[in-house]
C-alpha positions, -999 to +999 in steps of 0.1 A: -538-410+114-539-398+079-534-358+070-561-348+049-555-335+014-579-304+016-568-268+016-577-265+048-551-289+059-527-280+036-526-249+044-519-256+079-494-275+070-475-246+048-482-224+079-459-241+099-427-228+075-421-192+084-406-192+051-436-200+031-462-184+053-446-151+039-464-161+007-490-176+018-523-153+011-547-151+042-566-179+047-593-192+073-622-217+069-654-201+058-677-184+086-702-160+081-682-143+102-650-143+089-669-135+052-682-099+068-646-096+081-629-103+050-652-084+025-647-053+049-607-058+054-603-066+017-636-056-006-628-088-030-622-120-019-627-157-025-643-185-016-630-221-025-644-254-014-619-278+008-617-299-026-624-296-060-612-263-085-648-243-083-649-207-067-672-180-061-662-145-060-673-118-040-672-077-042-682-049-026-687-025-054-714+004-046-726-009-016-741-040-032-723-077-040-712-086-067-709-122-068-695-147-097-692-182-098-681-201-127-691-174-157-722-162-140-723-128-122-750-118-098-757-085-084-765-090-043-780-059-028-773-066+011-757-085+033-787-104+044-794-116+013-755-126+003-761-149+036-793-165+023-779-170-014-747-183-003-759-209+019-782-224-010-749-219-033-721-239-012-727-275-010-698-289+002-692-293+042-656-266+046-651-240+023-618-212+028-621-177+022-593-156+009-582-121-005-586-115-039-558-101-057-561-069-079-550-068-112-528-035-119-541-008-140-513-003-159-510-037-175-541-054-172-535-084-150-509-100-127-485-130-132-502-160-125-487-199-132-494-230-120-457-241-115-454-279-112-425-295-091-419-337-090-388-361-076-383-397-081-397-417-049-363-429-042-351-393-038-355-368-019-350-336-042-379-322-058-373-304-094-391-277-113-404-293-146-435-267-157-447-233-156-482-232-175-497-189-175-530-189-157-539-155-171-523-136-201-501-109-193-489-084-215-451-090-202-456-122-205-433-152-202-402-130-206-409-106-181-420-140-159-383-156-162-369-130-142-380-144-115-376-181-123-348-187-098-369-175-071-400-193-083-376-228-086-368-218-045-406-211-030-418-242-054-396-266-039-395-256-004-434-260-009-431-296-025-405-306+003-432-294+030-456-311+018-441-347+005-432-351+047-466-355+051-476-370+021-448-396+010-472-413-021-470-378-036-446-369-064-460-343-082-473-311-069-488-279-089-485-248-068-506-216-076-486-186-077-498-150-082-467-125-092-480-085-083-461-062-098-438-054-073-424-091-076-439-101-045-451-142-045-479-152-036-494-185-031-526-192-038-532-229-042-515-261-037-528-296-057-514-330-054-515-352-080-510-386-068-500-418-091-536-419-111-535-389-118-523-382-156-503-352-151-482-369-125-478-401-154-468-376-176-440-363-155-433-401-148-427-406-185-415-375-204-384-372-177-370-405-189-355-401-220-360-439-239-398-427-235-401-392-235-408-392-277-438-415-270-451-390-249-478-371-268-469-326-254-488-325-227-499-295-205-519-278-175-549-265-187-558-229-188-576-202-208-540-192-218-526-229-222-557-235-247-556-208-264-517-215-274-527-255-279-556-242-304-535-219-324-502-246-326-521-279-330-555-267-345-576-302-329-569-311-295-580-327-268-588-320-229-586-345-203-597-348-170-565-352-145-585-386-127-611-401-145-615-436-163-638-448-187-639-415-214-656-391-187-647-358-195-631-359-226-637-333-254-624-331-285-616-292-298-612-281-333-605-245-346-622-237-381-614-208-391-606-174-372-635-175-349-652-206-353-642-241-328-662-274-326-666-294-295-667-329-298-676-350-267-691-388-272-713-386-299-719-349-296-708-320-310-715-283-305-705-252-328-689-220-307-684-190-329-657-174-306-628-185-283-647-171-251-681-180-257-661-218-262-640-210-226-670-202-204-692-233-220-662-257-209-658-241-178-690-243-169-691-278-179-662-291-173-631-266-160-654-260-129-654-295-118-620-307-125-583-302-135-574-309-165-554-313-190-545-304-231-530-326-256-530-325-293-554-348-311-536-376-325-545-390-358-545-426-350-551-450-379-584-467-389-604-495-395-638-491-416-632-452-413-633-457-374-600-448-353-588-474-332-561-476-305-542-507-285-551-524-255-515-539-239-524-553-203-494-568-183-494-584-147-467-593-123-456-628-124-446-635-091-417-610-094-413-605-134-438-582-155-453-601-184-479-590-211-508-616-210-528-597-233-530-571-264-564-563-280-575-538-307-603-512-292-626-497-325-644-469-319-677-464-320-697-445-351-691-409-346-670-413-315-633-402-312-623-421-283-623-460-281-639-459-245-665-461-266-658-496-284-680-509-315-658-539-313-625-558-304-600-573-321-569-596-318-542-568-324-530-588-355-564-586-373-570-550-367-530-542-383-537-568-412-572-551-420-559-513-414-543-487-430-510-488-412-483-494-436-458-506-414-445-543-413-472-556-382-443-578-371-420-542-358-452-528-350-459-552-321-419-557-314-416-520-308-450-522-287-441-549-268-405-531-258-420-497-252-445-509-227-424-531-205-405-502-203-432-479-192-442-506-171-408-505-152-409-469-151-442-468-137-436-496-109-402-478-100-423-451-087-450-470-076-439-503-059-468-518-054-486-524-091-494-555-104-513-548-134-515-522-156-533-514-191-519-490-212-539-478-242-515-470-271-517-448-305-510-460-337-504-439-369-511-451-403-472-449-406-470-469-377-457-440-351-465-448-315-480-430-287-485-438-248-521-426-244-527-434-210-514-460-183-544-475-164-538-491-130-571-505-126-573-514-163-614-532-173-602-566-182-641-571-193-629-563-229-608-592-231-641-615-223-651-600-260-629-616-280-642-646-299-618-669-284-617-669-243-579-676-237-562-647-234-590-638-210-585-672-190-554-664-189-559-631-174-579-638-143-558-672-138-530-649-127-550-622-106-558-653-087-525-658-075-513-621-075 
């Protein structure tokens, strides 16, 4: 019988280790019940659905409710009516309720990381690879390492709890909450199996042949994209799991105050970082993890951007690549999800602005993706195709954009001559 990934499960599952249950805030499945308990034990607490990163907050502030969910605050005056406006809110079946931490009045707000922790399938050792600030402190990340070694300890003990019962798992993102008296506490736990791209990113960026093809790559948060935004000036966000372009949105900072938002073919003008935070939370940040990268400046064809298409299969027990396209973007679009056309890789190099000899363009492509590919399948045994989608610079540079493991071999049916396409399927037959 499978365990279930929700918090509810999980969070049994951390129970069971005295050790961790120290940390673990108070937690039961949502009740009316237990929600008058709770507000009356705690004045502020939480409420999170068994999946998914949206929450509503709840507190009891002058005998009415105060209630916020995404960046929209609503003032409940009675319990009665906190009922009835709750049960039209929550849509999902389970829900958990928990405490709400207090920030301290001396220094604003508590330490708060997602701390990521991965291992290598074939081991069983977990090791501490990120901590990404949830919240902005004023100690800040110094203040933070002085507990490192003791974050490395709860992190792992977490991971190795959890990877008993979930063995496909190698890369877990606790949520820890420091107070001020250095006490840990844990607040969330998400696993981030092989499609995710965090867990790809880990994958990558830990072996070094690879790690410099790995565009920086982080958790984000409001703190996470405001550092990005100030280092990198046009980013990107990505959804953790998604395909096809959903949930993309390209960021640029103009100026002191001023950002634009780019996703498909629109674009939206914010004039200040937090009016820009609560529109992609609401939009986005509310509906799924994500993550932040840099924008990278690919090259061009016709003033259009345009990335690489490498799909390889496994023949019988050797990895080959039976097919490399060029993906064009779209008029006004940044990503290539959105194709205007495709092109043998060849034609695209010969007609673009890349001034690198084509011939070590496609050696150097060639090499870095088979070994990807190996990297990939060591970790996940049972691939047999994969499509990954790689950068080009006009000076030739490379990037990994993304490894697809259900890659759309549709885009190969484009091109004017069928072969490579032919070819293609011939082999999923026999895989």
């Amino acid at each position: 019988m499978k365990t279930s990934r929700g918090r509810i499960s999980l969070n049994k599952i951390l129970s069971s280790d005295v050790k961790i249950a120290n940390h673990l805030l108070e937690t039961e499945q949502y009740t009316i019940e237990k929600l008058e308990e709770f507000l009356e034990k705690y004045h502020s607490i939480i409420i999170k659905p068994a999946f998914g990163p949206k929450q509503t907050v709840i507190t009891l502030y002058n005998d009415q409710f105060e209630v916020q969910t995404n960046n929209q605050l609503k003032q409940i005056p009675s319990i009665e009516a906190l009922h009835f406006y709750l049960a039209n809110l929550l849509k999902q079946k389970y829900y958990i309720i928990q405490p709400k931490k207090k920030s301290s009045t001396l220094f604003n707000s508590y330490f708060h990381y997602y701390v990521t922790v991965h291992r290598k399938p074939t081991e069983t050792s977990w090791m501490h690879v990120s901590n990404v600030e949830k919240c902005q402190s004023l100690l800040g990340e110094q203040y933070f390492q002085s507990f490192c070694s003791k974050t490395t300890s709860l992190a792992t003990r977490v991971a190795e709890k959890l990877g008993e019962y979930f063995p496909a798992c190698n890369t877990i993102v606790i949520d820890l909450i420091y107070d001020l008296t250095g006490k840990m506490w844990i607040c969330d736990t998400i696993l981030h199996f092989s499609i995710s791209k965090w867990d790809q990113y880990q994958i990558l960026k830990r072996w070094g042949p690879l790690s410099s093809y790995a565009p920086s790559t982080d958790l984000l948060t409001i703190v996470s994209l405001h550092e990005y935004l100030i280092k990198y000036k046009e980013i990107i966000i990505k959804p953790c799991v998604g395909q096809h372009g959903n949930g993309i949105v390209h960021i640029q900072k103009r100026g002191e105050q001023t950002y634009l938002l780019h996703a498909g073919i629109r674009k939206r003008k914010m004039t200040s970082f937090e009016e820009m935070y609560d529109y992609l939370y609401e939009v986005y940040l509310s509906k799924n993890d994500y993550i932040v990268q840099p924008k990278l400046v690919l090259a061009s064809l016709g003033g259009s951007p345009f990335d690489v298409r490498v799909l390889l299969q496994k023949v019988d027990t050797e990895w080959k690549i039976t097919g490399k396209l060029a993906k064009v973007a779209a008029k006004g679009f940044f990503i290539t999800n959105a194709a205007q056309k495709v092109l043998l890789l060849e034609t695209a190099l010969a007609n673009s602005n890349v001034s690198r000899y084509r011939s070590l363009i496609e050696e150097e492509m060639d090499q870095l993706c088979l070994s990807a590919t190996l990297r990939l399948n060591d970790n996940y045994t049972d691939l047999s195709i994969i499509g990954f989608d790689v950068g080009v610079t006009d000076f030739g540079e490379l990037w990994i954009i993304e490894a697809n493991y259900v890659p759309d071999l549709k885009m190969f049916q484009l091109l004017e001559d069928s072969t490579t396409y032919n070819r293609i399927q011939e082999i999923k037959k026999r895989q």
